[in-house]
NUDRENTI-656508 format. One record per residue (C-alpha): x, y, z; residue number from 1. Coordinates in steps of 0.2 Angstrom, whole numbers, plus 5000, padded with zeros to 4 digits. Example, Ala and Ser with C-alpha at 12.3 -4.5 7.8 and 13.67 -1.06 7.14 Angstrom:
<atoms>
u:5062&v:4978&w:5039&k:1
u:5068&v:4995&w:5036&k:2
</atoms>
This chain:
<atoms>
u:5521&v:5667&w:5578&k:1
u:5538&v:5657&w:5580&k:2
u:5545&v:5672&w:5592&k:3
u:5531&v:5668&w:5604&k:4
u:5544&v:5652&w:5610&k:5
u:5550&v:5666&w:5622&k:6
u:5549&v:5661&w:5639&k:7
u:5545&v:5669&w:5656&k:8
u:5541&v:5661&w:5673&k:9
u:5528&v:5668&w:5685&k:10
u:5526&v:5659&w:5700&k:11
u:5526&v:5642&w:5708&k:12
u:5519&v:5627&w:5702&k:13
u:5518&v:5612&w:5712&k:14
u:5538&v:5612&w:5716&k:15
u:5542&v:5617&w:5698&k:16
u:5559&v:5621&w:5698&k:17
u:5557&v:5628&w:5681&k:18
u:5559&v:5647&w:5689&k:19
u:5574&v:5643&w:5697&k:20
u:5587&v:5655&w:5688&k:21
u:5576&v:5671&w:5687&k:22
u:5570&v:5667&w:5706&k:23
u:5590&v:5666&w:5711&k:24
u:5588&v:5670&w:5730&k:25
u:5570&v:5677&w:5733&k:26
u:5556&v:5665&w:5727&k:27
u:5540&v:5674&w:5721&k:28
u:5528&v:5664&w:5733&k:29
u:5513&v:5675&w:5728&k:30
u:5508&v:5684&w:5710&k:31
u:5502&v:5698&w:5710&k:32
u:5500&v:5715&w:5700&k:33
u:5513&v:5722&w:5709&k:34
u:5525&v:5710&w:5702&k:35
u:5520&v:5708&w:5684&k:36
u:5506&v:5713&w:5674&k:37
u:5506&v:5730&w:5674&k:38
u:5506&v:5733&w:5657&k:39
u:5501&v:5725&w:5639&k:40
u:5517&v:5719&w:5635&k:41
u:5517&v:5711&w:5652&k:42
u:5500&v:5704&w:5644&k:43
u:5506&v:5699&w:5630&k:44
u:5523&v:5691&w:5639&k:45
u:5511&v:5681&w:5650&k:46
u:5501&v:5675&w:5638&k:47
u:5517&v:5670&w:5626&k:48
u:5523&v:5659&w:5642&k:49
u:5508&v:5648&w:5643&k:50
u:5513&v:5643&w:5623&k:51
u:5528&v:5637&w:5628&k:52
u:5523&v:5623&w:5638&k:53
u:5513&v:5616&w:5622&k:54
u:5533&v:5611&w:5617&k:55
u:5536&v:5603&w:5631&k:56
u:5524&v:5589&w:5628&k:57
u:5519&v:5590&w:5611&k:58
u:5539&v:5593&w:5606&k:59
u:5544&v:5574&w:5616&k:60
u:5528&v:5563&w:5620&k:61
u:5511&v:5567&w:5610&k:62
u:5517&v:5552&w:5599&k:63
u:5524&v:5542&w:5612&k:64
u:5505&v:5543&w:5623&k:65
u:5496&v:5545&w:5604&k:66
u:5504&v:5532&w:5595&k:67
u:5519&v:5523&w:5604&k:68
u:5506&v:5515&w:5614&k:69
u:5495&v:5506&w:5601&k:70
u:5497&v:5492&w:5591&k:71
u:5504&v:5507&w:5576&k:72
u:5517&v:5510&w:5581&k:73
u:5535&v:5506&w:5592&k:74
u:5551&v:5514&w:5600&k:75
u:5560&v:5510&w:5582&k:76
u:5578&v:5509&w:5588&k:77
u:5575&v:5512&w:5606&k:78
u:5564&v:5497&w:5606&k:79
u:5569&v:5484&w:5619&k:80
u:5566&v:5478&w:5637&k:81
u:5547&v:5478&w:5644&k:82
u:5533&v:5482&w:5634&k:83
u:5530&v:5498&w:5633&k:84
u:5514&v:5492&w:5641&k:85
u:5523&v:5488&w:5657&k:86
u:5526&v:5506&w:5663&k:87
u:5526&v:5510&w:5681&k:88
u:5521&v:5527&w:5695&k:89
u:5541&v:5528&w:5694&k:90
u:5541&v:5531&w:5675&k:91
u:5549&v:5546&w:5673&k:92
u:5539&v:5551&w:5658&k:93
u:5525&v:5551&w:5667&k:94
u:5531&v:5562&w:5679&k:95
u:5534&v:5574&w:5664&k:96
u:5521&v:5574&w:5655&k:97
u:5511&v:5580&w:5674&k:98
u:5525&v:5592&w:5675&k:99
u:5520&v:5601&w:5659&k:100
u:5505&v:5600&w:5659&k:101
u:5502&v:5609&w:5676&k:102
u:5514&v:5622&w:5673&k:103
u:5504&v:5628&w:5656&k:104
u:5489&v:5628&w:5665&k:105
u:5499&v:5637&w:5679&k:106
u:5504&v:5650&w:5670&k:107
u:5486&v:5650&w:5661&k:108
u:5477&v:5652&w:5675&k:109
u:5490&v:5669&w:5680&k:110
u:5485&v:5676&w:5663&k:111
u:5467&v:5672&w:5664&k:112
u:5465&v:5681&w:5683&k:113
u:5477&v:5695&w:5679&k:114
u:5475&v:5700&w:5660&k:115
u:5458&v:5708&w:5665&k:116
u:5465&v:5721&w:5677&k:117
u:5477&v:5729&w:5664&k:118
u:5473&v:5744&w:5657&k:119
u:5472&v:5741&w:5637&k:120
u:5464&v:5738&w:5622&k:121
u:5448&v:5729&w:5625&k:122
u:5448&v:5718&w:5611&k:123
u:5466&v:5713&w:5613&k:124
u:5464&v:5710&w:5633&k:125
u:5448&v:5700&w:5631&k:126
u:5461&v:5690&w:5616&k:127
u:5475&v:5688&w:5627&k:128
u:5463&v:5678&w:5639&k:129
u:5455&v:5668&w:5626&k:130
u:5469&v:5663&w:5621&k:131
u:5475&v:5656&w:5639&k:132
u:5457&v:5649&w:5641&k:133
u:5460&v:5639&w:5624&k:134
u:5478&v:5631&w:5632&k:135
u:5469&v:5628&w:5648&k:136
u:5456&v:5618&w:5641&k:137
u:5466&v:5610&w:5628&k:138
u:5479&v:5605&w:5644&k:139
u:5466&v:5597&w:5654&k:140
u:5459&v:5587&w:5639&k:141
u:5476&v:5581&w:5637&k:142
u:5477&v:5577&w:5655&k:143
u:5460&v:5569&w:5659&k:144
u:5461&v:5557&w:5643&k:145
u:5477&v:5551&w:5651&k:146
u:5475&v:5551&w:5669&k:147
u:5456&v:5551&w:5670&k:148
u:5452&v:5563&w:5685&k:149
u:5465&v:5576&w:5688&k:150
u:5467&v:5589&w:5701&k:151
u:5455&v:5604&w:5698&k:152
u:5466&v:5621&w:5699&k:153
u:5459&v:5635&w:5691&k:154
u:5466&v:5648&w:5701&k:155
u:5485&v:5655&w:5700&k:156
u:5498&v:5645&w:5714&k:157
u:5497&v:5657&w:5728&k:158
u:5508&v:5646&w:5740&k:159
u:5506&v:5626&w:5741&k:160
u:5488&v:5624&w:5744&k:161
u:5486&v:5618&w:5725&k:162
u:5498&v:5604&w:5731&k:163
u:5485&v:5597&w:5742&k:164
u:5471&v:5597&w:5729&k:165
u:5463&v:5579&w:5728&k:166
u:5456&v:5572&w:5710&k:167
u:5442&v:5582&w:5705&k:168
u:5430&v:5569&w:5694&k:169
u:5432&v:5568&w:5676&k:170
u:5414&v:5576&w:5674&k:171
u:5419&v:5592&w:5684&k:172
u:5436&v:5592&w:5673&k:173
u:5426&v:5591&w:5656&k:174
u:5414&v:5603&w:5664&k:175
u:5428&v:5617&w:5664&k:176
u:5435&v:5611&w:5646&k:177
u:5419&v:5616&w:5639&k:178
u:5418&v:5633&w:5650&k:179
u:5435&v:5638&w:5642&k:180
u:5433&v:5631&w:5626&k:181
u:5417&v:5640&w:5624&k:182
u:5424&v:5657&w:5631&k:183
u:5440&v:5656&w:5619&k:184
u:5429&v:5653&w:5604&k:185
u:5416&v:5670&w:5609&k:186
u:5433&v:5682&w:5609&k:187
u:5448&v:5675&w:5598&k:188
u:5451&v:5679&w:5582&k:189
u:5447&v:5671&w:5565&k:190
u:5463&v:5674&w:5559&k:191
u:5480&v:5685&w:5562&k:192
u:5490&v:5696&w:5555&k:193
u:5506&v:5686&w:5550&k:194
u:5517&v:5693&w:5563&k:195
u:5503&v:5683&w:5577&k:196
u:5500&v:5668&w:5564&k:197
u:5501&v:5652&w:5575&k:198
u:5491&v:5658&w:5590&k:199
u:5474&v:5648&w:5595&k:200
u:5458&v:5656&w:5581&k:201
u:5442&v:5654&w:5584&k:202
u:5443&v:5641&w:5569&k:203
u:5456&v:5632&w:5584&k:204
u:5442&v:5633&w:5596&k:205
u:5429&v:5626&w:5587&k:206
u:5438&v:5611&w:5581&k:207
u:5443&v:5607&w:5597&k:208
u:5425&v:5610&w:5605&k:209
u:5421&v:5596&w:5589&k:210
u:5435&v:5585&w:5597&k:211
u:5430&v:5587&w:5616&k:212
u:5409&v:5581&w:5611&k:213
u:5416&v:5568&w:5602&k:214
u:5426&v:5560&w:5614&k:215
u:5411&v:5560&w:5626&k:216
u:5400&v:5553&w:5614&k:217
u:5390&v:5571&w:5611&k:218
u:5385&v:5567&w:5592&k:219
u:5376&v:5583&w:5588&k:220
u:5387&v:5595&w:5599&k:221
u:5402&v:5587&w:5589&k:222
u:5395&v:5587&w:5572&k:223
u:5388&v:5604&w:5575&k:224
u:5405&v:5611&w:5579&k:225
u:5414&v:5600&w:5565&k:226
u:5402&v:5609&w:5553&k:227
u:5404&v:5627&w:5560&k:228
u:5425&v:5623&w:5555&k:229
u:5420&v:5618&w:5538&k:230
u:5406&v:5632&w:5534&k:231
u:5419&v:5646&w:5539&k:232
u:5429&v:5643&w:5523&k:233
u:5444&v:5646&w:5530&k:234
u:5451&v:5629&w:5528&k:235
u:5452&v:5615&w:5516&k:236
u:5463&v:5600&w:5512&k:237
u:5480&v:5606&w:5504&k:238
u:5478&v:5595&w:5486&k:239
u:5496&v:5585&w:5488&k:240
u:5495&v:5574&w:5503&k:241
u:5513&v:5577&w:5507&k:242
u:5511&v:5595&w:5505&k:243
u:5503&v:5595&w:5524&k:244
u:5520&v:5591&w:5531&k:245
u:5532&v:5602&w:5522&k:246
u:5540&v:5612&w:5533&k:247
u:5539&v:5628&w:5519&k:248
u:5517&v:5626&w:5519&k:249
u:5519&v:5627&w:5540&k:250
u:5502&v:5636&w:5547&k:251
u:5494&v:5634&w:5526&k:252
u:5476&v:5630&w:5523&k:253
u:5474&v:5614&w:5531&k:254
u:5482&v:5618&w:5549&k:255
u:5469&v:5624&w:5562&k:256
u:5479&v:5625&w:5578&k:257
u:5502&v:5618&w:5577&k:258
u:5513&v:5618&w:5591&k:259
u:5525&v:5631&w:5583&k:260
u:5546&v:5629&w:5580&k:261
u:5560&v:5637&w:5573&k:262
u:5575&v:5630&w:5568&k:263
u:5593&v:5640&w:5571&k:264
u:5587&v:5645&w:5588&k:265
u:5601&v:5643&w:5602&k:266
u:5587&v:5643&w:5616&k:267
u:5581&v:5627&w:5609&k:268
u:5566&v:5632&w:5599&k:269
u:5569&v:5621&w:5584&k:270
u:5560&v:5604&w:5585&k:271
u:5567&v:5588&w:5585&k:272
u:5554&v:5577&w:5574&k:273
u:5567&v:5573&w:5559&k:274
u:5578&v:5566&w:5569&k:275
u:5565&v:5556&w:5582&k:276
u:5555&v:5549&w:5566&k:277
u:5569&v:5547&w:5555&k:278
u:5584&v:5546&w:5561&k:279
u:5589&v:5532&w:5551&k:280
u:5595&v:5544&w:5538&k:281
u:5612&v:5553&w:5541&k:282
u:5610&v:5568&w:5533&k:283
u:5596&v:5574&w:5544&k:284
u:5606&v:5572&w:5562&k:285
u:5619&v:5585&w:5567&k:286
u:5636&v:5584&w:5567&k:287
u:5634&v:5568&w:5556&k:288
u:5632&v:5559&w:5570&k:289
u:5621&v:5540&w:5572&k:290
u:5605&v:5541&w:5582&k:291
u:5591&v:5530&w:5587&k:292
u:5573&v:5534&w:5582&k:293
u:5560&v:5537&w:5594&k:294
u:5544&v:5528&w:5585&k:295
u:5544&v:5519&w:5571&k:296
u:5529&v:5510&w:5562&k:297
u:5525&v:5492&w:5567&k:298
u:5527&v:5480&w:5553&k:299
u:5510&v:5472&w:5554&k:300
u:5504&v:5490&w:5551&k:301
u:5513&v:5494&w:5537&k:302
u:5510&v:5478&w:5529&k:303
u:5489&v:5483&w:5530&k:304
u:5492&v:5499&w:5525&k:305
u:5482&v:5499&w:5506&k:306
u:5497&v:5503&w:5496&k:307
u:5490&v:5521&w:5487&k:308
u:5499&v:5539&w:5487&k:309
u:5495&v:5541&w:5507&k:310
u:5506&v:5527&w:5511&k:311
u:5521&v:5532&w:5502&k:312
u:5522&v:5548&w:5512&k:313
u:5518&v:5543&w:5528&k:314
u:5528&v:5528&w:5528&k:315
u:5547&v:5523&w:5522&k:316
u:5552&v:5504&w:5522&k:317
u:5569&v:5509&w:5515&k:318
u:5580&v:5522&w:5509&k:319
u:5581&v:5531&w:5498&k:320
u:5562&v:5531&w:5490&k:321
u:5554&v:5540&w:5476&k:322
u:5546&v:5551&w:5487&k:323
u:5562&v:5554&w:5499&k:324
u:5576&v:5554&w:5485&k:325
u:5586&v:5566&w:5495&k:326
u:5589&v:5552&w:5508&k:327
u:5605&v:5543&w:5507&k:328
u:5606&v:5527&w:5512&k:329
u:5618&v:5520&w:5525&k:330
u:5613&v:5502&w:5528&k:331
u:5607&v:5505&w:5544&k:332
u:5595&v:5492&w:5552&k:333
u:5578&v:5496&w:5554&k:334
u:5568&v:5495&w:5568&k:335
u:5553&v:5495&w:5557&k:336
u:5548&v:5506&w:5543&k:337
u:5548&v:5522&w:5547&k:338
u:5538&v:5537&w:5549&k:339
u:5540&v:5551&w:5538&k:340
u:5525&v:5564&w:5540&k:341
u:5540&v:5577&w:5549&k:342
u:5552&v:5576&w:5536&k:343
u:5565&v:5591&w:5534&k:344
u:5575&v:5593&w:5524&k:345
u:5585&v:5606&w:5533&k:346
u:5587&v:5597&w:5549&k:347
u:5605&v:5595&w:5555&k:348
u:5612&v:5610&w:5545&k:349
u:5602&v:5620&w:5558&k:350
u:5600&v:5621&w:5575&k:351
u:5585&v:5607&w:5576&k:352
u:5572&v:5607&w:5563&k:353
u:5557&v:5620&w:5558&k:354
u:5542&v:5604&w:5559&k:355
u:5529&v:5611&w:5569&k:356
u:5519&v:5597&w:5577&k:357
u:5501&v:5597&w:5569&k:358
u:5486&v:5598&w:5583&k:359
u:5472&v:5600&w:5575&k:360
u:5469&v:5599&w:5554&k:361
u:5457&v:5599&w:5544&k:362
u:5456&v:5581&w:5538&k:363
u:5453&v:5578&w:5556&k:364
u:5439&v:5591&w:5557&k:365
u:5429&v:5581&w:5542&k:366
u:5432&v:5565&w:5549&k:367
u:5425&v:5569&w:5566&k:368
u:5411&v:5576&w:5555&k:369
u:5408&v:5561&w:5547&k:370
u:5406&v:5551&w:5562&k:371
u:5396&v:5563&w:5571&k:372
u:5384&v:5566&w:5557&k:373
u:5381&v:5544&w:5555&k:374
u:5380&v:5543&w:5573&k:375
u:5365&v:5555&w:5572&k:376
u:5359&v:5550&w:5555&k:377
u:5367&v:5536&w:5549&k:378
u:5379&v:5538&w:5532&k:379
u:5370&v:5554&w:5525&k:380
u:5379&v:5562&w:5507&k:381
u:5386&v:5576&w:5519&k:382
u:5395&v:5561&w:5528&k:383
u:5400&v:5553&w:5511&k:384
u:5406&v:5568&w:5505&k:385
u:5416&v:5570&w:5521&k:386
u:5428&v:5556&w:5521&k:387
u:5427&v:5552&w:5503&k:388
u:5436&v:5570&w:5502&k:389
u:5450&v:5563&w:5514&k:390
u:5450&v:5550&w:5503&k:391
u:5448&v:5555&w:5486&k:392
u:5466&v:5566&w:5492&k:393
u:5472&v:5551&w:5499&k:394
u:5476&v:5544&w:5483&k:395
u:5479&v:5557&w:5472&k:396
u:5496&v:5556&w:5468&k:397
u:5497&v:5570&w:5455&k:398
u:5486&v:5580&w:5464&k:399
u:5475&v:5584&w:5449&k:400
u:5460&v:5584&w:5458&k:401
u:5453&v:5569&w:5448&k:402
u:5449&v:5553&w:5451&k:403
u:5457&v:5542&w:5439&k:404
u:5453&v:5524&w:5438&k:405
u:5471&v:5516&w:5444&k:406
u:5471&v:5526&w:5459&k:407
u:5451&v:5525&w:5464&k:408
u:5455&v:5504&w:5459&k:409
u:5467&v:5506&w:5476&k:410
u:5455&v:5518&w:5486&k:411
u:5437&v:5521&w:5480&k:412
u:5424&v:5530&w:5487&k:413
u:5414&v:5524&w:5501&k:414
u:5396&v:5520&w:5495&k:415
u:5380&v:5511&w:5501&k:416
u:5388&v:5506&w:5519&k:417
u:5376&v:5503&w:5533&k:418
u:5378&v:5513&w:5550&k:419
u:5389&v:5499&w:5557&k:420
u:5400&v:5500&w:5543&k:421
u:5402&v:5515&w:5539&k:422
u:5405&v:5519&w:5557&k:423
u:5420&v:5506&w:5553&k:424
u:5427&v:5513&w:5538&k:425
u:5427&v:5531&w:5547&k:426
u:5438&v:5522&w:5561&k:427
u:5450&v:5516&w:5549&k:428
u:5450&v:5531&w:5539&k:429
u:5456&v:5541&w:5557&k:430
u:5469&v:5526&w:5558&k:431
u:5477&v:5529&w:5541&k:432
u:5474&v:5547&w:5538&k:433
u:5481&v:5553&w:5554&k:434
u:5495&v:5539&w:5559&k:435
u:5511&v:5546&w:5570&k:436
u:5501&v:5561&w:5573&k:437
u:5497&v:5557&w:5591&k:438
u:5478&v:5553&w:5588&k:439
u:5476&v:5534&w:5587&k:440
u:5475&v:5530&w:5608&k:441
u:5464&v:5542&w:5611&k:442
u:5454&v:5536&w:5595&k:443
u:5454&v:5520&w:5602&k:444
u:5450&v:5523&w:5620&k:445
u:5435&v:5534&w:5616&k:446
u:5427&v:5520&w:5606&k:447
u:5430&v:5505&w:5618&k:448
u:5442&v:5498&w:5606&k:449
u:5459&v:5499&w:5617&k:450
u:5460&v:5481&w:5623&k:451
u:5454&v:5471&w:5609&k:452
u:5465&v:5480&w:5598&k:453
u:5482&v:5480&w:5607&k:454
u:5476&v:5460&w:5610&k:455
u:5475&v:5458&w:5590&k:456
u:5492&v:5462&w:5590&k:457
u:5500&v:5453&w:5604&k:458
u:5501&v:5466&w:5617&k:459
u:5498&v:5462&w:5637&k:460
u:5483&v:5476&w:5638&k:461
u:5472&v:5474&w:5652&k:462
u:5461&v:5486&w:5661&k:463
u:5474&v:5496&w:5670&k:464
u:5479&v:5502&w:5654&k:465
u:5464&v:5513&w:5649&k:466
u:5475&v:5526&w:5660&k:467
u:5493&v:5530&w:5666&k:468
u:5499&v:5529&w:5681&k:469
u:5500&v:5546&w:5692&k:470
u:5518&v:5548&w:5697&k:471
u:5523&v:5542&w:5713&k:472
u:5534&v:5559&w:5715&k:473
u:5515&v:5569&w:5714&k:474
u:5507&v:5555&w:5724&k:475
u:5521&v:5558&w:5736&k:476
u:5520&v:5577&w:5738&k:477
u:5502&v:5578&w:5738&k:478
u:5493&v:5566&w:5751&k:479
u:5479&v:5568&w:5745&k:480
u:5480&v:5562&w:5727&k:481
u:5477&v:5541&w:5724&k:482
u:5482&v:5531&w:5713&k:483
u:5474&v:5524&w:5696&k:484
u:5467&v:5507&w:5698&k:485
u:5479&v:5491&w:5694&k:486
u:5496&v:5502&w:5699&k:487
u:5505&v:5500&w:5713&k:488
u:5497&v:5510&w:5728&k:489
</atoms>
């Protein structure tokens, strides 16, 4: 699916200026059928649109908000000034993470009302609004775990009423989650033909349904939705950990739902991951030129990092390594050890890089299973084998699927734990298996965990902190929007 990167603009959102070149002198202040969505490519151009927004945050920020601020993970060479804790209504990243996210469910929400009244193929209509439905939902879950309650706008900007909205409650945004989540699973696809690979599958729903129950504590909805993922058989664990991140296995066994990017295109579709994660190496940057990383992995992380196959791939403490030879070394100080998992080669000889940005995999689908499934029964033999599977891969260096004693000596399977523990062991599982993917706040926050964790480590997290600050620009424009508690008013 990398030529869905194309995009189109349809309508107003909140004072986007995003439009502004195809608007030129006549705004569209209303959507209408009349003015697009006459036909199925009209369908198909609308629906591609509301994908590109997934670049806009998951291409800049996911690890910044996932990872940046826990106790995993820093700024790497851009570290410096106040802790990243210490962020402000005026951040502008803030402002840009709202930004995106409103304009994917923007243009969702066109899709969503006008898609019906095209005359088409059934199936491929009642797709094309699945597939909306499933970026709507996964917007808003973004947005409410990060903001808390959001505005509410399901319906297409018509003129600026949607700028008045106030926050709706974080029960009525959840409500319409599920209600999209739900609907996108009924009618997408299980798979696609290769020209459409990438797109949201039912497989994509599902796990994200699993993702949703979870984070509200919903045991059996998320175990049930877990297990549904794993008893398609469409998915499994690629055997070689650092096969899940070559660029050349992109959208392979393991990969449920990727933000997608293609390198060599001049419109800006290639990613930028190499370079933001590893920048300390200078072949991968264009033009041969010096950059600074955007993350890099806290020390004290890396140090309690158990030191099996996992490890050497998601982490670097210097260059070159046995596992990156290809890297040449230049000297250049660290900012900590750095974060490997989006590796390519091929970046810098291109226009960006070909990394997609992994949502939802399937190590993540059995780890969510494997809580779920103690929460509800304590640590059964389906939860064991859940995350003994992650870890049993974890290890394997030669990916000959068999246990040997050196590598079972560093990570063994888990065995006669109680309910507390295991419950334990499946946190720090998520923590190692799924480092720099932009999971661990969100992990944290959902368990009660954020505070005394970031404490452990030396960070100033307090209360305020469970959620960001709404941008004072939106606060400003809409009246009546108010601000998160602990920020300035």
């Amino acid at each position: 699916m990398k030529r869905i990167l194309s995009t189109i603009c349809v309508g107003l959102l909140l004072g986007s200026t995003a439009c502004e070149n195809f608007l030129k002198e006549e705004p569209v202040s209303a959507i209408s059928s009349e003015n697009f969505y006459k036909t199925p490519a009209d369908a198909q151009a609308g629906v591609n649109a509301v994908y590109t927004a997934l670049s806009g945050y998951y291409g800049s920020n996911a690890w910044y908000f996932g990872d940046v601020t826990t106790e995993i993970a820093n700024r790497g060479e851009l570290t410096g000034g106040l802790d990243v804790l210490d962020y402000t209504p005026a951040d502008p990243v803030f402002r840009d993470f709202w930004t995106v996210m409103y304009r994917g469910i923007n243009y969702a929400n066109v899709a969503i009302k006008l898609v019906p009244g095209i005359s088409m193929e059934e199936t491929l209509r009642k797709r094309y609004v699945a597939e909306a439905r499933f970026l709507r939902g996964l917007f808003y879950f973004d947005l409410v775990r990060a903001f808390g309650p959001v505005p509410k706008i399901s319906e297409p900007t018509m003129d600026d009423s949607n700028n008045r909205l106030p926050r709706a409650s974080v029960e009525e945004i959840y409500a319409l989650i599920l209600e999209d989540l739900k609907a996108a699973e009924t009618d997408l696809p299980a798979t696609y033909a290769s020209a459409d690979v990438g797109r949201a599958t039912k497989g994509a729903a599902q796990a994200l349904l699993a993702k949703v129950y979870l984070t509200k504590g919903d045991w059996k909805n998320a175990r049930d939705k877990a297990q549904e993922v794993i008893a398609s058989n469409r998915y499994s664990l690629f055997p070689n950990f650092r096969d899940v991140f070559k660029v050349q296995n992109e959208n392979g066994r393991e990969h449920i739902f990727s933000v997608q990017f293609k390198s060599g295109n001049n419109r800006g579709g290639g990613s930028s991951f190499t370079s933001q994660f590893a920048s300390r190496n200078p072949n991968i940057l264009l033009n041969g030129a010096i950059a600074g990383t955007s993350i890099a992995a806290e020390r004290p992380f890396y140090a309690s990092f158990p030191n099996h196959y996992r490890k050497q791939i998601s982490m670097v403490e210097t260059f070159p390594s046995t596992y990156y030879p290809e890297i040449t070394a230049r000297g250049i100080a660290q900012a900590g050890p750095a974060c490997m998992k989006y590796w390519d080669p091929a970046f810098g000889l291109t226009q960006g890089g070909d990394a997609n940005w992994m949502v939802l995999r399937y190590a993540d689908v059995l780890l969510m299973f494997a809580e779920a499934e103690n929460e509800l029964s304590g640590p059964t033999a389906a939860a064991y084998e859940a995350i003994n599977q992650v870890r049993k891969r974890a290890r394997d260096e030669n990916a000959n699927g068999v246990s040997e004693p050196a590598e079972t000596a560093l990570l063994p399977d888990l065995t006669g734990l109680t309910k507390d523990t295991f419950r334990l062991a499946v946190w720090e599982e998520r923590r190692m298996e799924l480092c720099f993917e932009g999971h661990h706040r969100w992990d944290l926050l959902r368990t009660g965990r954020f505070i005394d964790a970031l404490k452990a480590s030396g960070r100033t997290a307090e209360q305020k902190h469970l959620l960001f600050p709404i941008p004072d620009l939106e606060i400003s424009a809409n009246p009546a929007l108010t601000q998160n508690a602990g920020y300035p008013q």
